[in-house]
N, C-alpha and C positions, 0 to 999 in steps of 0.2 A: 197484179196481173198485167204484163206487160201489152196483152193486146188492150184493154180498159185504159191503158196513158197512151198507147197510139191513138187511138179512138178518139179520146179528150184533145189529146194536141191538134189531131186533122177538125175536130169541129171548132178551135180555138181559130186556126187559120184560114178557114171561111167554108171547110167542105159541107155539103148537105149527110145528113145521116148513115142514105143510100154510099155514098161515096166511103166514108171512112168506117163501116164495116165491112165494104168491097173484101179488104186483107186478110178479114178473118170468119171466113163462110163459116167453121164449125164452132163459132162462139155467137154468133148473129141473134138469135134468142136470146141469148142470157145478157148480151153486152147492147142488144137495143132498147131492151128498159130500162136499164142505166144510163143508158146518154139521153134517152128523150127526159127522165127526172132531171138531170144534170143541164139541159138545156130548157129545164123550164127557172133552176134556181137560178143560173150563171150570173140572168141579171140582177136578181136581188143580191147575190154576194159583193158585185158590182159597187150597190151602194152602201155596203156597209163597211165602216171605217172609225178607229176609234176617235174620240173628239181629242181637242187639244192638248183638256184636262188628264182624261186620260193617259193620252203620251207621255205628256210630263210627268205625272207619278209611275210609268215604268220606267220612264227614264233616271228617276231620282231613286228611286227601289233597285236600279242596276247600277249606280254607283256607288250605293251603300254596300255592296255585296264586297265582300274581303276578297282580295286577288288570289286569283291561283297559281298555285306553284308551275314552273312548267315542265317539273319534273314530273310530275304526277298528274291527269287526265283528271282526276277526282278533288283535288286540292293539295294543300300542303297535310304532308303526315296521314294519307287518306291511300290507302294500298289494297286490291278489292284483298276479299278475303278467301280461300281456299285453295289457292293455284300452288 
């Protein structure tokens, strides 16, 4: 729902609530319980982040991954089936 990512982006850039359902009077209900949730988690998302460890074994897990052809979207020899 395009007006729920307008909403998110004006409250990302400093608007109050009031202000960034301004745009869309006929979602106002349905889209101001979603952004007061959304702006109660924002900050915990904030701090979460995977540890070093982490990283380095996605990163090591995405180098082991066989390359893909760039013929094909899906890999080498990988054509969806039915079209």
């Amino acid at each position: 729902m395009q007006a729920l990512a307008d909403c998110l982006e004006a409250l990302r850039h400093g608007a109050d609530l009031d202000l960034a359902l301004e745009s869309y009077p006929e979602y106002r209900s349905q889209l101001k319980a979603l952004l007061e949730v959304a702006s109660l988690i924002r900050p915990l998302a904030e701090d979460v982040a995977p540890s070093s460890a982490t990283r380095e074994d996605i990163r090591a897990r995405l180098l082991e991954l066989p390359e893909r052809s760039s013929s094909s979207p899906l890999g080498p020899g990988m054509e969806p089936s039915g079209c």
